[in-house]
C-alpha positions as CSV (number, residue, x, y, z in Angstrom):
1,X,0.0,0.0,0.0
2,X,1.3,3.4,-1.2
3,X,-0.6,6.3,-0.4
4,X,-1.1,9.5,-2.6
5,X,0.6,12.7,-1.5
6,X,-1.5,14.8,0.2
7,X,-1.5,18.3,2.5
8,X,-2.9,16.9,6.0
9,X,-2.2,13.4,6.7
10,X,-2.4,10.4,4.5
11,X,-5.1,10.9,1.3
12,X,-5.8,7.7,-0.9
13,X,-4.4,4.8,-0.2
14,X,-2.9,3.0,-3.6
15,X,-3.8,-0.6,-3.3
16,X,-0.4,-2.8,-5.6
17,X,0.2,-6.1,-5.8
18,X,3.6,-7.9,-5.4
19,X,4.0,-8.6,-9.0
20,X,2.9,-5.1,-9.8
21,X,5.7,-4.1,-7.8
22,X,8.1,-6.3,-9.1
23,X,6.9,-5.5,-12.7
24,X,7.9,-2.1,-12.1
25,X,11.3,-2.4,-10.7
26,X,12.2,-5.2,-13.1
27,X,10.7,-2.5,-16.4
28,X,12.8,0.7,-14.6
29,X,16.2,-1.1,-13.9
30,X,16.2,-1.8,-17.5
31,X,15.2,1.4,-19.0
32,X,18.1,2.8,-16.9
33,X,20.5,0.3,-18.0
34,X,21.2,-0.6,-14.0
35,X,24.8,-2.3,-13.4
36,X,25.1,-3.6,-10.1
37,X,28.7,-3.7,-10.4
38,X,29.2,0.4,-11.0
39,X,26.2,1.8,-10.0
40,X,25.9,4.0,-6.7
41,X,22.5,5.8,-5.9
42,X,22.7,8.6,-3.6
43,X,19.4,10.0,-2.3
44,X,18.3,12.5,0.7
45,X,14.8,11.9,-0.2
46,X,12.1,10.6,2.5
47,X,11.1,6.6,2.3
48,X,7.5,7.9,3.2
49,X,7.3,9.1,-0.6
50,X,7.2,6.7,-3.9
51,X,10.2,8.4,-5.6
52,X,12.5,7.7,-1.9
53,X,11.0,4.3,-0.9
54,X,10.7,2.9,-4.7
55,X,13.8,4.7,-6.7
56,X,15.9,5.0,-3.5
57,X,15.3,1.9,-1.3
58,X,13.3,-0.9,-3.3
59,X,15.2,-0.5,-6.3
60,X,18.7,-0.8,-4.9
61,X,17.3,-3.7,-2.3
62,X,16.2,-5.9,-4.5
63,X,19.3,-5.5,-7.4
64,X,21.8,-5.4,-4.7
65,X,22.9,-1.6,-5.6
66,X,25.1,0.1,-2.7
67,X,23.0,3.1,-1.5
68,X,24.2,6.6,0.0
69,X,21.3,7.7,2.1
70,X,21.0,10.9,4.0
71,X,18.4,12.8,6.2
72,X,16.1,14.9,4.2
73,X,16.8,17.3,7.2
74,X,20.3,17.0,7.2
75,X,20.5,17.9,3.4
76,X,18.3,20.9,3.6
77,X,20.6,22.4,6.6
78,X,24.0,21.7,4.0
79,X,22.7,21.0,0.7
80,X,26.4,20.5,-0.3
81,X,26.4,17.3,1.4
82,X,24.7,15.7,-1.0
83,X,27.4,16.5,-4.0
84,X,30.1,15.6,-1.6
85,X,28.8,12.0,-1.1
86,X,28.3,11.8,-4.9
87,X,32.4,12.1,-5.2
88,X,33.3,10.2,-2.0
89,X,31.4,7.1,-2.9
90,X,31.4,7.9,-7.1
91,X,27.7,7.9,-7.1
92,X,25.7,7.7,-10.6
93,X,22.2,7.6,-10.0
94,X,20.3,10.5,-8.0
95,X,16.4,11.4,-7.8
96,X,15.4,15.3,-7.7
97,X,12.5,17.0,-7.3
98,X,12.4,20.1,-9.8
99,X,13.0,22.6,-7.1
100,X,15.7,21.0,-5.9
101,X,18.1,22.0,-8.7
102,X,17.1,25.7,-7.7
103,X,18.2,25.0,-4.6
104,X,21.2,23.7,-4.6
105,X,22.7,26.3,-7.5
106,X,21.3,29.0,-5.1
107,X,22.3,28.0,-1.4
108,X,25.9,25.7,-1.9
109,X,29.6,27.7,-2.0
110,X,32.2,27.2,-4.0
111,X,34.1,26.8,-0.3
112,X,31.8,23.2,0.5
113,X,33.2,22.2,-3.2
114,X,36.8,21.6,-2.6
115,X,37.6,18.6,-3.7
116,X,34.6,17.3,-5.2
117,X,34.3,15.6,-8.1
118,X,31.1,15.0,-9.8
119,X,32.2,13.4,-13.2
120,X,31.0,9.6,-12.4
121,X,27.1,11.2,-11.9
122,X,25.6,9.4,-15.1
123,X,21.8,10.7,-14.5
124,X,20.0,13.2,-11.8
125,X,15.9,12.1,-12.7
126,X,13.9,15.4,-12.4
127,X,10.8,13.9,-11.0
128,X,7.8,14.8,-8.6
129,X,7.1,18.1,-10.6
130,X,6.4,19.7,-13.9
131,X,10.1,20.0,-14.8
132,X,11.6,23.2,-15.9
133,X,14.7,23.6,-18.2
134,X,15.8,26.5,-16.3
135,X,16.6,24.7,-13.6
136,X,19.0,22.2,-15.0
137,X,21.0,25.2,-17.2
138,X,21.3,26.8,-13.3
139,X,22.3,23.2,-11.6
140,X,24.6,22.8,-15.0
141,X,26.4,26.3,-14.9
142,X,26.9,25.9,-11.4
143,X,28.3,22.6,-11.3
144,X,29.6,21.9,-14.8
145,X,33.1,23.2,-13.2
146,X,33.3,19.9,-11.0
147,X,33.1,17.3,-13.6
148,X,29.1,17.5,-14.4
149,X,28.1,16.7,-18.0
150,X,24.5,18.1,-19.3
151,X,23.6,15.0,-20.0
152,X,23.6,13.5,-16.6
153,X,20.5,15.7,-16.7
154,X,17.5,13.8,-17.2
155,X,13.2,13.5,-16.2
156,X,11.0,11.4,-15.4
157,X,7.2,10.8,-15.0
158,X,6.0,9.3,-12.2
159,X,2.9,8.5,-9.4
160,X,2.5,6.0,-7.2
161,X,-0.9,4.7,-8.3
162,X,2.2,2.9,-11.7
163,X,4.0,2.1,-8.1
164,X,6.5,4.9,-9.8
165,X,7.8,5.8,-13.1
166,X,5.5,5.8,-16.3
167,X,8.1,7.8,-18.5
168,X,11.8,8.0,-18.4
169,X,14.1,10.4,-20.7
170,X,16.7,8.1,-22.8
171,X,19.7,8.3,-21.2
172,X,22.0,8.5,-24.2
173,X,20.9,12.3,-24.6
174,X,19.8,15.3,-23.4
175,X,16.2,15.6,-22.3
176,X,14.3,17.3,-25.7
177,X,12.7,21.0,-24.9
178,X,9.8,22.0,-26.9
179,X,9.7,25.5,-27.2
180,X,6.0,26.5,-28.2
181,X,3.6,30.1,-28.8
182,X,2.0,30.6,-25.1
183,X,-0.7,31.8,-26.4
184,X,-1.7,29.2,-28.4
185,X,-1.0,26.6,-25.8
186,X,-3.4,29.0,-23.1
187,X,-6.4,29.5,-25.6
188,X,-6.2,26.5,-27.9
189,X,-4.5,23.7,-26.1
190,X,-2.4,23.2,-28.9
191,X,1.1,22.8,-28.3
192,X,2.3,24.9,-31.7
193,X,5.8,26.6,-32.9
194,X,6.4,30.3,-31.2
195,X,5.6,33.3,-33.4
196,X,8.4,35.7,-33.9
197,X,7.7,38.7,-31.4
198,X,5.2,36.8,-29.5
199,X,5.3,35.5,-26.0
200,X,6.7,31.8,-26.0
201,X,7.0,28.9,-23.3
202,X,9.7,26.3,-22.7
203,X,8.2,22.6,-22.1
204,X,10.7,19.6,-21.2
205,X,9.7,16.3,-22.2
206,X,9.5,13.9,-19.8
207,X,10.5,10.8,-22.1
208,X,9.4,8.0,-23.2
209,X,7.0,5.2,-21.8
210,X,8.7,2.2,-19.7
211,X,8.4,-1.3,-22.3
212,X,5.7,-2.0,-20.5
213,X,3.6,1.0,-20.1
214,X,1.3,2.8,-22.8
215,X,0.5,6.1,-22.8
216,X,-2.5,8.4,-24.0
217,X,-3.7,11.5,-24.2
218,X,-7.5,11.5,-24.4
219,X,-10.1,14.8,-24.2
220,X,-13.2,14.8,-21.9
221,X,-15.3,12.1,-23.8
222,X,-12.0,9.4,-23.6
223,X,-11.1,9.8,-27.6
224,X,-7.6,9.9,-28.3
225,X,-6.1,13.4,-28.9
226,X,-4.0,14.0,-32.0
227,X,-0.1,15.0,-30.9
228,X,0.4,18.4,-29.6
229,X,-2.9,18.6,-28.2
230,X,-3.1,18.9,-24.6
231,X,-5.3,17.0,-22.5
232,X,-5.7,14.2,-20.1
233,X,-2.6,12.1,-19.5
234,X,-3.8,8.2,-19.5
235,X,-1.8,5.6,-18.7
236,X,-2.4,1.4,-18.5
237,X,0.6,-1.3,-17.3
238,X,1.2,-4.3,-15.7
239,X,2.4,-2.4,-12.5
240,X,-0.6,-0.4,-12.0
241,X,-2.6,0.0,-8.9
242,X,-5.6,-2.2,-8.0
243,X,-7.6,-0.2,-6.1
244,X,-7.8,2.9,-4.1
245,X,-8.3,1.1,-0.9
246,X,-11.8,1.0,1.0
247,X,-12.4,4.2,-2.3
248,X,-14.7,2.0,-4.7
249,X,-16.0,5.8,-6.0
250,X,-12.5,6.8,-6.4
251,X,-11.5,3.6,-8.5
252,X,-14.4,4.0,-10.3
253,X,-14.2,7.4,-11.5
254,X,-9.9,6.9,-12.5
255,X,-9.9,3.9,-13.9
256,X,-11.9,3.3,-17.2
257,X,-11.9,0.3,-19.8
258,X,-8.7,-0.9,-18.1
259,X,-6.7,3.0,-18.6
260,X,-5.3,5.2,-15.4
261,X,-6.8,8.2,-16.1
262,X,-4.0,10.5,-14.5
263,X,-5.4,14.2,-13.7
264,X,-2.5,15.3,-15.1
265,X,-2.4,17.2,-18.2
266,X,-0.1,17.1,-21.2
267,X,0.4,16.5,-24.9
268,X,2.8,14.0,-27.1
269,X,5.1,15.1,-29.3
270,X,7.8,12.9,-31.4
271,X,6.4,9.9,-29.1
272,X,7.3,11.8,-25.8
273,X,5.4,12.9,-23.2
274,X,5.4,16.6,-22.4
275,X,3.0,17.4,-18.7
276,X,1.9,20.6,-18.1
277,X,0.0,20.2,-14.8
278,X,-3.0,19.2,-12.7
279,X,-6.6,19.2,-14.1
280,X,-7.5,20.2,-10.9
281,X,-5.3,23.4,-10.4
282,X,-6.1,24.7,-14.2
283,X,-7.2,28.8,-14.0
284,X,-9.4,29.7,-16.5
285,X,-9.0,33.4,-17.1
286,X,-11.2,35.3,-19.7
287,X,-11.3,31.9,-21.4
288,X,-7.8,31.2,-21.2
289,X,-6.4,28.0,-19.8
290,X,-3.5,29.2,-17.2
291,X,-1.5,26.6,-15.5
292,X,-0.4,27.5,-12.1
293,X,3.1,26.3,-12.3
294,X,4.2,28.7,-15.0
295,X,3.2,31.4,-13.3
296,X,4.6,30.1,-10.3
297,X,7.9,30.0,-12.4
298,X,8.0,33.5,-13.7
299,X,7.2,34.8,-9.9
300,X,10.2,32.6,-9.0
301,X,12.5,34.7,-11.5
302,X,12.1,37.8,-9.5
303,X,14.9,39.0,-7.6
304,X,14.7,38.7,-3.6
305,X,11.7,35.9,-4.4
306,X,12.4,32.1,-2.5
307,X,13.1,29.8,-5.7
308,X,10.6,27.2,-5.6
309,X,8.6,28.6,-2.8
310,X,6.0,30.5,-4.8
311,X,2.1,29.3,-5.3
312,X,-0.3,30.6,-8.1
313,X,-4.4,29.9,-7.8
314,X,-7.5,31.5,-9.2
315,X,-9.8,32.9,-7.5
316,X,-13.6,33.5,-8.6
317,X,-14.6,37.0,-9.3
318,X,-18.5,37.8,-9.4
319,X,-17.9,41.0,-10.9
320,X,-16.1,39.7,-14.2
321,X,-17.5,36.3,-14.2
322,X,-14.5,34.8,-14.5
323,X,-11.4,34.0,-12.7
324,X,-8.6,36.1,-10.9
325,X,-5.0,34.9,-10.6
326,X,-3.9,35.3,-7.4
327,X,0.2,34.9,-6.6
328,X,1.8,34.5,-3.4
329,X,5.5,34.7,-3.2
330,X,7.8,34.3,0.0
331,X,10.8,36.7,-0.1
332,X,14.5,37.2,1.1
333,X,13.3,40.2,2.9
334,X,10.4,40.8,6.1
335,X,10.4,44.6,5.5
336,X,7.3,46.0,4.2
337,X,7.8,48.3,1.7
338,X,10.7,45.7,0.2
339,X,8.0,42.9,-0.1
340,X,5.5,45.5,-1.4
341,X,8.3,46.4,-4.1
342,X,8.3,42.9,-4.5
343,X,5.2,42.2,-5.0
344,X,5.2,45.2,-7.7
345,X,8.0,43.4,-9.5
346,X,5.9,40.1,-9.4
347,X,3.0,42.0,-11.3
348,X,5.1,43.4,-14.0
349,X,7.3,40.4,-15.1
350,X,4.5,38.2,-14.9
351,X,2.1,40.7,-16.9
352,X,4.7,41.4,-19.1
353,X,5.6,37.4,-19.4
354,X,2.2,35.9,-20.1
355,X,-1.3,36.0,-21.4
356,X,-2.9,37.7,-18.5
357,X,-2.8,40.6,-16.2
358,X,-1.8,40.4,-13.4
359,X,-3.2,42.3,-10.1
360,X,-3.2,39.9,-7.1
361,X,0.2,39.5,-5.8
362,X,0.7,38.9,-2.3
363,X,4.6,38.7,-0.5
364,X,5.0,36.9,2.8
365,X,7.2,35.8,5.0
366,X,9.2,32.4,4.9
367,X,7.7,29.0,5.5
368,X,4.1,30.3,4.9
369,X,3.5,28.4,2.5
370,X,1.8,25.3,2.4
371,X,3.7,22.1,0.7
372,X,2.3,18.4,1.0
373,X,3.9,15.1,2.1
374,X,6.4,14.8,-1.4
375,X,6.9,18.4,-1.0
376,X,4.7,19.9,-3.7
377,X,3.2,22.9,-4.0
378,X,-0.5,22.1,-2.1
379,X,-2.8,24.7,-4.2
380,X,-6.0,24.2,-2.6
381,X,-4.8,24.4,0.8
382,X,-3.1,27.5,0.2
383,X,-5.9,29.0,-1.1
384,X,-8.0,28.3,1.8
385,X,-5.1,29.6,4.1
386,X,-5.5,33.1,1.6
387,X,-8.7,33.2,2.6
388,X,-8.7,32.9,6.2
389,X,-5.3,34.9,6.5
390,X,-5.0,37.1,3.9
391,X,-7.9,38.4,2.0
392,X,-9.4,41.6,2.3
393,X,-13.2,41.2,2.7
């Protein structure tokens, strides 16, 4: 039994059989080309999580691969620790959470680098979160110097109702980036080549299915979308879950003619998958589809803004009939009028940056915001912290 990440205690509990499991770890280990006899994983990620207890303790368990494992805690205090166990024990295979790259490019010294060298680091998975190709240029131009090749950079797709990974990036290469019009993609939901002197979008493709794992991408009615469409992301294998325990509604409404259907959406192009974000999170905005995460990424870009602690939701507005983005950013700074200069900033670059404009920006002070079990970005239960904390009735 896995259970779904969730922001206040343990959500759905994902019901797998042994040979699910075992289907998974035997499809994965060959997709990454494991060798027992030279591969090291080194991991700070919590077993409490699919991507820890599958990628970081099942999968080196069963194939008898030494493991490097450190306290989440301890790794957030010195991030650096991390790279330094990566040289000391030649470590190849570590998995990331997007925001994670940010954080280490941003928080580790050249001075907790001496001596380290990161050259035998044959793939850091981006996993857990829509990935963004910024952050692996920052984690590359930071660490390039200490032996890191771009191509150790690579993504993954992955939940725990497929035990773990659906889609994998070939390792022989870098990670493709699909650079596309946003405004197209937020009014269409067509993923379609930027226009020259139009605002455009970056999306990283999350690879290819696992040999044993199809994939879809189907519209409301279950028909298949053609590629470059965006819609739901669908998935069927022989590692799937069974059930949502004790949830027969819940099985019932995300599993249909034998197919996963996700919540997550995304479109295919050149036979990869490229996800864009959570049905549920999707803003509409003047009939534009916004997705949280990308405004959540521009915010991010701000000066004195906490990478990877920024959260983006809409809000209903009677008056317009329509939704209101509302963006709230923790910052470097507990003054005042810095965070309202801030928050100023926030408005522009995302106004000028997107499809929409912008208005409701609010700057607070670290750790207010909300992040669930796996460490994502909990939307809803933000929003309803907003509401009770922060809005002006």
């Amino acid at each position: 039994m896995q259970h779904s990440s969730g922001t206040t205690g343990l959500q759905k509990g994902v019901a797998l059989s042994h040979r699910a499991m075992l289907n998974q770890l035997n499809a994965y280990s060959k997709t990454l080309r494991i060798d027992p006899a030279s591969d090291v994983i080194v991991s700070w990620l919590p077993l409490y999580h699919d991507m820890g207890f599958i990628a970081c303790f099942l999968l080196p368990v069963l194939l008898r691969i030494p493991l490097v494992n450190m306290s989440p805690f301890d790794w957030v205090r010195a991030p650096y620790k991390l790279h330094q166990a990566v040289s000391q024990y030649k470590g190849t295979l570590t998995w990331l959470p997007n925001f994670a790259y940010n954080f280490c490019a941003h928080k580790i010294r050249e001075r907790n680098l001496e001596g380290v060298n990161l050259s035998s680091w044959r793939a850091i998975i981006n996993c857990s979160e829509p990935v963004h190709v910024e952050s692996h240029n920052l984690f590359f131009e930071k660490f390039s110097a200490y032996g890191l090749t771009k191509s150790a950079l690579q993504t993954c797709y992955a939940m725990a109702e497929n035990v773990f990974a659906v889609t994998q990036s070939p390792l022989d290469g870098i990670p493709a980036v699909d650079e596309i019009d946003r405004e197209t993609f937020m009014t269409q939901r067509l993923a379609t080549p930027p226009i020259a002197g139009q605002p455009s979008m970056k999306m990283t493709s999350s690879g290819n299915p696992l040999p044993n794992t199809k994939v879809r991408v189907v519209d409301a009615d279950f028909n298949d979308l053609p590629n470059r469409s965006v819609g739901e992301i669908a998935m069927q294998s022989d590692c799937m879950l069974t059930e949502y325990f004790n949830r027969p509604d819940a099985t019932e409404s995300a599993i249909k003619n034998g197919w996963y259907l996700t919540g997550d959406y995304g479109y295919i192009a050149n036979g990869e998958l490229y996800v864009s974000g959570r049905k549920k999170d999707l803003i509409i905005v003047g009939g534009k589809n916004v997705y949280p995460q990308d405004l959540e990424s521009l915010a991010s870009e701000v000066p004195g803004v906490h990478a990877g602690r920024t959260v983006a939701f809409g809000m209903y507005d009677e008056e317009e009939g329509t939704e209101e983005v509302v963006i709230i950013a923790e910052a470097d700074s507990t003054d005042p009028l810095e965070q309202e200069a801030i928050a100023d900033a926030i408005r522009k670059h995302v106004t000028k940056s997107s499809a929409i404009a912008l208005r409701h920006v609010k700057v607070v002070d670290d750790k207010w915001i909300i992040k669930t079990s796996s460490g994502k970005t909990a939307r809803s239960a933000n929003k309803e912290k907003f509401l009770k904390e922060l809005a002006v009735h």
